[in-house]
PDB file of N, CA, C and O in Angstrom:
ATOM      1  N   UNK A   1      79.292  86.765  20.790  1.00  0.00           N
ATOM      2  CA  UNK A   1      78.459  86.047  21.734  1.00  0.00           C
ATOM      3  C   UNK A   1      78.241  84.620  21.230  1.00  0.00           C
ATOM      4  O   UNK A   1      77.740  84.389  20.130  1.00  0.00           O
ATOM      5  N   UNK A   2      78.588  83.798  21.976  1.00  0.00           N
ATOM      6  CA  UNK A   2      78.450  82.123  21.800  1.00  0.00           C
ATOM      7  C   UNK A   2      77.345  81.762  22.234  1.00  0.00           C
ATOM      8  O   UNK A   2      77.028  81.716  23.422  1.00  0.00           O
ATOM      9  N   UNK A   3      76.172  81.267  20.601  1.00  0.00           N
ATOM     10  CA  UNK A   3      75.228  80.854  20.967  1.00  0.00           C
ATOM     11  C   UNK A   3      75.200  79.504  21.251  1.00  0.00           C
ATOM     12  O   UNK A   3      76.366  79.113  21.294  1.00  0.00           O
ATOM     13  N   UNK A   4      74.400  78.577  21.471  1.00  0.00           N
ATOM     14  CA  UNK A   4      74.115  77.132  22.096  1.00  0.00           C
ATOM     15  C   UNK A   4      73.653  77.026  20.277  1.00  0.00           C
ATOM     16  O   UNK A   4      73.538  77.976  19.503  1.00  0.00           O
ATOM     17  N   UNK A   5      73.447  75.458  19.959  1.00  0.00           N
ATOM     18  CA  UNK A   5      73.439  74.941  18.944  1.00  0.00           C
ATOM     19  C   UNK A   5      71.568  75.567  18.767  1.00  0.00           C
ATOM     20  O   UNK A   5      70.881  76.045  19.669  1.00  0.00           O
ATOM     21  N   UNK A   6      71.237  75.378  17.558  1.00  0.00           N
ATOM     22  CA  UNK A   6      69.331  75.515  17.436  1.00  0.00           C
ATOM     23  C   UNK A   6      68.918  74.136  17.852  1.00  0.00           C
ATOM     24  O   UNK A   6      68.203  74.150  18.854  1.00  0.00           O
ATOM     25  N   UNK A   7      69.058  73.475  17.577  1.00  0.00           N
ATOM     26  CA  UNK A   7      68.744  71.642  18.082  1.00  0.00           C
ATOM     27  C   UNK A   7      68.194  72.070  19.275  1.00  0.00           C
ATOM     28  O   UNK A   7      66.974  72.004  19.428  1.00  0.00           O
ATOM     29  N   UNK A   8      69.030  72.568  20.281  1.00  0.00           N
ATOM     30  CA  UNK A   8      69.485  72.141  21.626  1.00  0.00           C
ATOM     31  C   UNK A   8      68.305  73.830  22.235  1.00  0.00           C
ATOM     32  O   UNK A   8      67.736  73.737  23.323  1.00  0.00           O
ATOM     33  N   UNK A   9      68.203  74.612  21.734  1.00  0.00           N
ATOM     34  CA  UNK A   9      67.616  76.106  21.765  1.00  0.00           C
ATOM     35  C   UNK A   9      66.301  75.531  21.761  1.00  0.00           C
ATOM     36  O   UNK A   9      65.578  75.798  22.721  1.00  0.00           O
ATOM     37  N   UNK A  10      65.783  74.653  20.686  1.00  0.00           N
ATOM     38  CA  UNK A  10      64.374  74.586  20.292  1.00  0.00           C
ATOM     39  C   UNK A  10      64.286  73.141  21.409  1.00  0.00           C
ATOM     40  O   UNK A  10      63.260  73.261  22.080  1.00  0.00           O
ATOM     41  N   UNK A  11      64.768  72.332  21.641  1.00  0.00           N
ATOM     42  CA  UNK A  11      64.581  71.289  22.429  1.00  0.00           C
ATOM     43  C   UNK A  11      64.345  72.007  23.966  1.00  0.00           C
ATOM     44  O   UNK A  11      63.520  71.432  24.675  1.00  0.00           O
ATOM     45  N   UNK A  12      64.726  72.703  24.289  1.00  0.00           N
ATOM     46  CA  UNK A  12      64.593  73.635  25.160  1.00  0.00           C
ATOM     47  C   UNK A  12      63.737  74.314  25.706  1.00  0.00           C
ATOM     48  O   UNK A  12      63.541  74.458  26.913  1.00  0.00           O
ATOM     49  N   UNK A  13      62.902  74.994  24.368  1.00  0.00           N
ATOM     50  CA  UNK A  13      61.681  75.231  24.368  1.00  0.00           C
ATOM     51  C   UNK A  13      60.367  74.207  24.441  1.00  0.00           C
ATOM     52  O   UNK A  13      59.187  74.352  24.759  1.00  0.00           O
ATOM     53  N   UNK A  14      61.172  73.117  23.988  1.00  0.00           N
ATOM     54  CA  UNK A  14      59.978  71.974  23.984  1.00  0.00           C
ATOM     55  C   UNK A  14      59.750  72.021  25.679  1.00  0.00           C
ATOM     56  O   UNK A  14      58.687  72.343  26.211  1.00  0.00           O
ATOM     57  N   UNK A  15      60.317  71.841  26.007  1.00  0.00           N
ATOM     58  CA  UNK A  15      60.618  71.303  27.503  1.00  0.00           C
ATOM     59  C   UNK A  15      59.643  72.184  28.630  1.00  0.00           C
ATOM     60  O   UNK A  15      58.880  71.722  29.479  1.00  0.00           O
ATOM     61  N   UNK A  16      59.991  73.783  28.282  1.00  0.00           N
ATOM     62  CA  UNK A  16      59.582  74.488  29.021  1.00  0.00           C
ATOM     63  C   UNK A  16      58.192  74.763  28.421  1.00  0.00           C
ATOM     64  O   UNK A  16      57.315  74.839  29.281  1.00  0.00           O
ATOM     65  N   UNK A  17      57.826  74.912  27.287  1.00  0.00           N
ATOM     66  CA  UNK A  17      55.981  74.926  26.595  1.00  0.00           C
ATOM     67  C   UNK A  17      55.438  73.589  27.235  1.00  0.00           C
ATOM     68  O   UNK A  17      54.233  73.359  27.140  1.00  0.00           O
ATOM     69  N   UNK A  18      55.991  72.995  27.665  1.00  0.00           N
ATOM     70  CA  UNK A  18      55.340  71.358  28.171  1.00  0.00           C
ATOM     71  C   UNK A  18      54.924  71.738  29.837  1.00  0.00           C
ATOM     72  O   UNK A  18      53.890  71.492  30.457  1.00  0.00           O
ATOM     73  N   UNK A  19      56.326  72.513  30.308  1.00  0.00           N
ATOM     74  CA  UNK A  19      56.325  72.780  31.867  1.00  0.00           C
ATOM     75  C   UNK A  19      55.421  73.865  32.199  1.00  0.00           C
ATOM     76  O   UNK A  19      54.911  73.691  33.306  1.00  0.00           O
ATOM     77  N   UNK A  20      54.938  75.249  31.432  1.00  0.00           N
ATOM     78  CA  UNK A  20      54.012  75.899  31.264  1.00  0.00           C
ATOM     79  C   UNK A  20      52.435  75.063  30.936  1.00  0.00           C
ATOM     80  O   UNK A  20      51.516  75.000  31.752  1.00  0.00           O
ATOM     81  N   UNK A  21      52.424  74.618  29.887  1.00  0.00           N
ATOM     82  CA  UNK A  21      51.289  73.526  29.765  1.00  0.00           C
ATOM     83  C   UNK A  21      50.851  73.045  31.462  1.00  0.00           C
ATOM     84  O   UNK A  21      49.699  73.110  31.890  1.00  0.00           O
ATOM     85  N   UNK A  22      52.059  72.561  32.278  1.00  0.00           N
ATOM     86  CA  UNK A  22      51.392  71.425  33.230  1.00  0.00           C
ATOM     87  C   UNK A  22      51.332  72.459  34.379  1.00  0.00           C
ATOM     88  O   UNK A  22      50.801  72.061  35.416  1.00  0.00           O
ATOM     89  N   UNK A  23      51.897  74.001  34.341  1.00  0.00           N
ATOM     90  CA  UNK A  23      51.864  75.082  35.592  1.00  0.00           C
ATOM     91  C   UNK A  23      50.378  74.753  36.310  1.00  0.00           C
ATOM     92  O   UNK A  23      49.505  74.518  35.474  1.00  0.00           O
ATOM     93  N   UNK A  24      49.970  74.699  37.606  1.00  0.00           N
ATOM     94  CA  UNK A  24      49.065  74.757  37.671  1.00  0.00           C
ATOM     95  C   UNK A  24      48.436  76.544  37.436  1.00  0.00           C
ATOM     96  O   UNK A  24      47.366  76.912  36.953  1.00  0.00           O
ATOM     97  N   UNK A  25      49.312  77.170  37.859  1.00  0.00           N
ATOM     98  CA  UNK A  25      48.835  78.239  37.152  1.00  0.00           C
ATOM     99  C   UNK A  25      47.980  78.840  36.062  1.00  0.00           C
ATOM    100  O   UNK A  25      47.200  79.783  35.934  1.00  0.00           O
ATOM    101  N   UNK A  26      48.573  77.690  35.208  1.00  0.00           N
ATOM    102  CA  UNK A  26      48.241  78.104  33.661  1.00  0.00           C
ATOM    103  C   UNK A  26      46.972  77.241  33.318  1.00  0.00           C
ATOM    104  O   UNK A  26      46.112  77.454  32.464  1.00  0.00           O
ATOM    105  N   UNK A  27      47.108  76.061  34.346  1.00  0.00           N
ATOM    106  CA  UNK A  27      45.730  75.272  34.365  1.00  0.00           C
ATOM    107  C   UNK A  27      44.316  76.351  34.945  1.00  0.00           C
ATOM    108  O   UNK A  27      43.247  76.543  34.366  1.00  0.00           O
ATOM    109  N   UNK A  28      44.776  76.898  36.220  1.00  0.00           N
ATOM    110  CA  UNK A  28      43.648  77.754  36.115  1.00  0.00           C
ATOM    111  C   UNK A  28      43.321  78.899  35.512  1.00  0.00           C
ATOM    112  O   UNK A  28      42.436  79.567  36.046  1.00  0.00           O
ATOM    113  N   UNK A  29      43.710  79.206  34.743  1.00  0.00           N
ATOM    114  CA  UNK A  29      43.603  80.397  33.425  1.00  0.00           C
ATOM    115  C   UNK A  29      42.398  80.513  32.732  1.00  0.00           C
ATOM    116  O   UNK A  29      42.219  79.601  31.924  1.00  0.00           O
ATOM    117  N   UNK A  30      41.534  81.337  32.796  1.00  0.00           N
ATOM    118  CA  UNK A  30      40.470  81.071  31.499  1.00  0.00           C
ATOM    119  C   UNK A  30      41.297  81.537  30.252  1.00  0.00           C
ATOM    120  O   UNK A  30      41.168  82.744  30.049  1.00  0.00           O
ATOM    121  N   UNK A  31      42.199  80.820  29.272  1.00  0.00           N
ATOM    122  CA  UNK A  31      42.417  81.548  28.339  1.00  0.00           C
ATOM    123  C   UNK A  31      42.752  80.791  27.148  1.00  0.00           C
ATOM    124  O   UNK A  31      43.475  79.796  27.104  1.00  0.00           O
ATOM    125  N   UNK A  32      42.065  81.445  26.044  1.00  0.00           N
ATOM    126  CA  UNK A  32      41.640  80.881  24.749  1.00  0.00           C
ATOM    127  C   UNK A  32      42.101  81.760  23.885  1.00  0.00           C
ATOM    128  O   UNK A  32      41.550  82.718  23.342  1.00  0.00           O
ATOM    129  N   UNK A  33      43.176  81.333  23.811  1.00  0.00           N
ATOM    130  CA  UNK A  33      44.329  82.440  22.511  1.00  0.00           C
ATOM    131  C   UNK A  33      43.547  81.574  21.316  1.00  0.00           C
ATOM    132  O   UNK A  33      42.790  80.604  21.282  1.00  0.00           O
ATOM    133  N   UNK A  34      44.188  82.512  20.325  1.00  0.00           N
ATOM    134  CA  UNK A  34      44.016  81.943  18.817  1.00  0.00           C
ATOM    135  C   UNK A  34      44.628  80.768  18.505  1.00  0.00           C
ATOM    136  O   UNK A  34      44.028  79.816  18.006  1.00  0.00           O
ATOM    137  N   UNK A  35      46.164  80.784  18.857  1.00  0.00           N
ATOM    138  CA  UNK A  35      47.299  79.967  18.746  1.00  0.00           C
ATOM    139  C   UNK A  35      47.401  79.514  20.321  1.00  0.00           C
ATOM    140  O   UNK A  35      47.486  80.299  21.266  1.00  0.00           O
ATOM    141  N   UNK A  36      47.375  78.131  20.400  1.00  0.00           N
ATOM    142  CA  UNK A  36      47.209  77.292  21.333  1.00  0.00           C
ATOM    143  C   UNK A  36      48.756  76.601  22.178  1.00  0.00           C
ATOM    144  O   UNK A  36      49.836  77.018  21.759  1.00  0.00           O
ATOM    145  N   UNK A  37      48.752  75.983  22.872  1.00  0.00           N
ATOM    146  CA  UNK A  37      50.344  75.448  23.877  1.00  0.00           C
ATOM    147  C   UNK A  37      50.532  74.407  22.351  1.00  0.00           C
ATOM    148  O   UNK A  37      51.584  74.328  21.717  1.00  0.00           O
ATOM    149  N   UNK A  38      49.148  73.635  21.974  1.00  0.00           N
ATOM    150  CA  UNK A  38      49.916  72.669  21.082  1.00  0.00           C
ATOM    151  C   UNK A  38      50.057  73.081  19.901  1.00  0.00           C
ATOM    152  O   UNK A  38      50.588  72.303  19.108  1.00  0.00           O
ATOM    153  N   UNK A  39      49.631  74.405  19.429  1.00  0.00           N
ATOM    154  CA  UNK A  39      50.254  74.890  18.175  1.00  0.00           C
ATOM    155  C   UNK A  39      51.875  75.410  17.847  1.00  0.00           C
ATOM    156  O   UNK A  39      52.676  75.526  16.920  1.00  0.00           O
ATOM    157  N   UNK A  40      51.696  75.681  19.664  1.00  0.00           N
ATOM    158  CA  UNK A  40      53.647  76.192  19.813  1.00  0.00           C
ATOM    159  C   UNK A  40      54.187  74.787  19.537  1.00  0.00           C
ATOM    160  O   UNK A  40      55.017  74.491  18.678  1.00  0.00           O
ATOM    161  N   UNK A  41      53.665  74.085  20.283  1.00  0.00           N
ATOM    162  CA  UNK A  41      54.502  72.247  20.226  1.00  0.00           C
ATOM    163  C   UNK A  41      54.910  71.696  18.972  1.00  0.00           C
ATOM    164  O   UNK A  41      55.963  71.158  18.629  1.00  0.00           O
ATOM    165  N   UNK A  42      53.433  72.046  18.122  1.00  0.00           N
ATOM    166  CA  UNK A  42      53.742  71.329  16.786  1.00  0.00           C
ATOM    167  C   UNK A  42      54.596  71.941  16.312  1.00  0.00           C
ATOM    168  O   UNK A  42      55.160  71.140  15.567  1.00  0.00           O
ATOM    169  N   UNK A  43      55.259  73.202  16.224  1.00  0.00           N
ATOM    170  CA  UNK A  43      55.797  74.486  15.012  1.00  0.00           C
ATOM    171  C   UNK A  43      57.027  73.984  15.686  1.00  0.00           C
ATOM    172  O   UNK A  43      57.966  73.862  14.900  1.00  0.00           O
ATOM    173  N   UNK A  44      57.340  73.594  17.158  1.00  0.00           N
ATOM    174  CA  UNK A  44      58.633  73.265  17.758  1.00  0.00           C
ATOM    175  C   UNK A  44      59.022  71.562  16.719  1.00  0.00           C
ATOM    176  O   UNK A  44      60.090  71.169  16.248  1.00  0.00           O
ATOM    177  N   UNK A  45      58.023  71.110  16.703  1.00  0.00           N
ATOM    178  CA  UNK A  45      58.138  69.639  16.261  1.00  0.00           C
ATOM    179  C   UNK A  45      58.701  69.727  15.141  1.00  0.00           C
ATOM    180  O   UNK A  45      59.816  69.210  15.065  1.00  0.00           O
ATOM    181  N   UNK A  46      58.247  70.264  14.156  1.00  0.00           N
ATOM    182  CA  UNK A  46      58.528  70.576  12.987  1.00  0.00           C
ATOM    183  C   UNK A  46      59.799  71.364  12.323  1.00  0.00           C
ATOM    184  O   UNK A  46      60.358  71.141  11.248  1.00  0.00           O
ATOM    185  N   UNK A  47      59.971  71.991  12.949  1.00  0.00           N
ATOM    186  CA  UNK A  47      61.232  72.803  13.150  1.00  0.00           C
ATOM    187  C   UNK A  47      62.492  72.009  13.703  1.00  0.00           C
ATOM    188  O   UNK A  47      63.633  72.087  13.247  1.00  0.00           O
ATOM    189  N   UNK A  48      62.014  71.131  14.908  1.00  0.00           N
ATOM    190  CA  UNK A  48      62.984  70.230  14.851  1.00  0.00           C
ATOM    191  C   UNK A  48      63.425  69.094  14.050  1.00  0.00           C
ATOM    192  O   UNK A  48      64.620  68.856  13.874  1.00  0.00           O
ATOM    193  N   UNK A  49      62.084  68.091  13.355  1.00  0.00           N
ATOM    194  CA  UNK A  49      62.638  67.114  12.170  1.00  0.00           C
ATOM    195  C   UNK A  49      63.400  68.013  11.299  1.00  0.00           C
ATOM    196  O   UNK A  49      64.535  67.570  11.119  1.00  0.00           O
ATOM    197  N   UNK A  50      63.148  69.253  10.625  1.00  0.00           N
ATOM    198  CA  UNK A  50      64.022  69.624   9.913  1.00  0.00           C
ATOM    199  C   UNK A  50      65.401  70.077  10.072  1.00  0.00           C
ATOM    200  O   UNK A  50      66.332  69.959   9.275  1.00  0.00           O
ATOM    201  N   UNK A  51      65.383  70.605  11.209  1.00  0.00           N
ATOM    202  CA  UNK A  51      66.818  70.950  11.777  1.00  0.00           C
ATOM    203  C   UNK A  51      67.424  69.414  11.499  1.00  0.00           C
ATOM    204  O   UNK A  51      68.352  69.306  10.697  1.00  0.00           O
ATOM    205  N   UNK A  52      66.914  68.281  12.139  1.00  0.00           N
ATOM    206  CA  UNK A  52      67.070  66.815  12.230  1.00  0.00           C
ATOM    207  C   UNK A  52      67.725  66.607  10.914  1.00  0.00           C
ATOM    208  O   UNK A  52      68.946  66.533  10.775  1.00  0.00           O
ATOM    209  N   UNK A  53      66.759  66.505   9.849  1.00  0.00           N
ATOM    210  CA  UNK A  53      67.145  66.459   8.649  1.00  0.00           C
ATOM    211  C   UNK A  53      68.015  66.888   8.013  1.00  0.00           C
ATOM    212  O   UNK A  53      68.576  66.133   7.218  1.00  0.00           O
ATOM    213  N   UNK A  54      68.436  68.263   8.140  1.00  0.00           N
ATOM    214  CA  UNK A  54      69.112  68.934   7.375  1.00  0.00           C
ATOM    215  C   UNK A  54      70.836  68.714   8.347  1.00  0.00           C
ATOM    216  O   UNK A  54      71.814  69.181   7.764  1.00  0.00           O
ATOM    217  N   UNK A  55      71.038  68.146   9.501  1.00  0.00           N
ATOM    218  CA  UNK A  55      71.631  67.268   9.891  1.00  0.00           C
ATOM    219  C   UNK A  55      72.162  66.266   9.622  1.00  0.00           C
ATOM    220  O   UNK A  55      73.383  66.109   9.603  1.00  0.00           O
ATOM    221  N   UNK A  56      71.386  65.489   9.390  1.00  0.00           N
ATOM    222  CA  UNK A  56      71.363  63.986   8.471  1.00  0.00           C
ATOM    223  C   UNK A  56      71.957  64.432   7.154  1.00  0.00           C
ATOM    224  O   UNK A  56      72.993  63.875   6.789  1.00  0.00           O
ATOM    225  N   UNK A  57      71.411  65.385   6.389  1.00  0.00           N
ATOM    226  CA  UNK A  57      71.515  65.201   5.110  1.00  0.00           C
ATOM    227  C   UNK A  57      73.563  65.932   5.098  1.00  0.00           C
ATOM    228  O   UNK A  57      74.392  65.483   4.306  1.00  0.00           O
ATOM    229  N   UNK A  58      73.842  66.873   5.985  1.00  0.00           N
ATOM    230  CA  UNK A  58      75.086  67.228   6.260  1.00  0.00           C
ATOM    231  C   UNK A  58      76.241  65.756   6.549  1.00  0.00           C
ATOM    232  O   UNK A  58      77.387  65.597   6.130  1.00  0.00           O
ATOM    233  N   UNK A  59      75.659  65.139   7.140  1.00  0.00           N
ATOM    234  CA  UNK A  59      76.693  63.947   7.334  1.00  0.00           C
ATOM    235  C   UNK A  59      76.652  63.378   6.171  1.00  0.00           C
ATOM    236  O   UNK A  59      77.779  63.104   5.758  1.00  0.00           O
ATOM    237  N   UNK A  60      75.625  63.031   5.330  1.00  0.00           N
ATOM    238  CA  UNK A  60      76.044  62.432   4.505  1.00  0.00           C
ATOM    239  C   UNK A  60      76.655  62.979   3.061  1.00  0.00           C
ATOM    240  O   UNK A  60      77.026  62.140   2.240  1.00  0.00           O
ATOM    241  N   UNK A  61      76.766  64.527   2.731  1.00  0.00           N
ATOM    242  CA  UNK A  61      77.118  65.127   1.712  1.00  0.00           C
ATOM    243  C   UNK A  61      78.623  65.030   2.232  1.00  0.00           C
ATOM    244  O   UNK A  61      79.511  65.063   1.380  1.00  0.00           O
ATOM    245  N   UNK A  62      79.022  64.892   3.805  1.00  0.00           N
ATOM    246  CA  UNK A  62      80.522  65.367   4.386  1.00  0.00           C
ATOM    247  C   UNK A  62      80.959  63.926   4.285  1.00  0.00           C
ATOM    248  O   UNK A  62      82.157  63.753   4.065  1.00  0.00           O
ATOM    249  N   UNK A  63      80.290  63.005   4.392  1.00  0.00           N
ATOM    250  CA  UNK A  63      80.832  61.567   4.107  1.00  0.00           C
ATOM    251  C   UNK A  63      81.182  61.210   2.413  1.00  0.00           C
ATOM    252  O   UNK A  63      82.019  60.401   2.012  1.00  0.00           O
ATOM    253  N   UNK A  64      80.430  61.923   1.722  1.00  0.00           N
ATOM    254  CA  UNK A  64      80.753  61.955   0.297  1.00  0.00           C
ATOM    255  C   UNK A  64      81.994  62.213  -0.139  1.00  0.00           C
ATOM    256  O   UNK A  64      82.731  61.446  -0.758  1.00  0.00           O
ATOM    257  N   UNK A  65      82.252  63.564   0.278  1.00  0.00           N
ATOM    258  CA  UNK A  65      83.208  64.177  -0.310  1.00  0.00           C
ATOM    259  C   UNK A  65      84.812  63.484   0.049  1.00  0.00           C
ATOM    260  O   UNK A  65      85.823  63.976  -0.451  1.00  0.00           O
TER     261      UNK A  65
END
């Protein structure tokens, strides 16, 4: 099974936790989880500089050699 890149998986998710965020649906919700829309956001954020990084740091060990 041919997955899609993680970059592109987690950018993905950004997109749609943003489009849930603005549901009006979800606007009228009384609901107060523990873990919040922007706790998913940040863990997406974060997950992506490093994917980012560890990117970066691949081009330049492959430019080395």
């Amino acid at each position: 099974m041919d997955l899609p890149p993680l970059l592109q998986l987690v950018e993905s998710a950004q997109y749609l936790i943003t489009q849930i965020e603005k549901h009006p649906d979800y606007q009228k919700l009384d609901y107060q989880p523990d873990l919040t829309i922007g706790d998913a956001q940040s863990a997406l954020l974060y997950l992506k500089c490093e994917l980012e990084d560890n990117q970066q740091l691949s081009v330049v060990f492959e430019s080395a050699d």
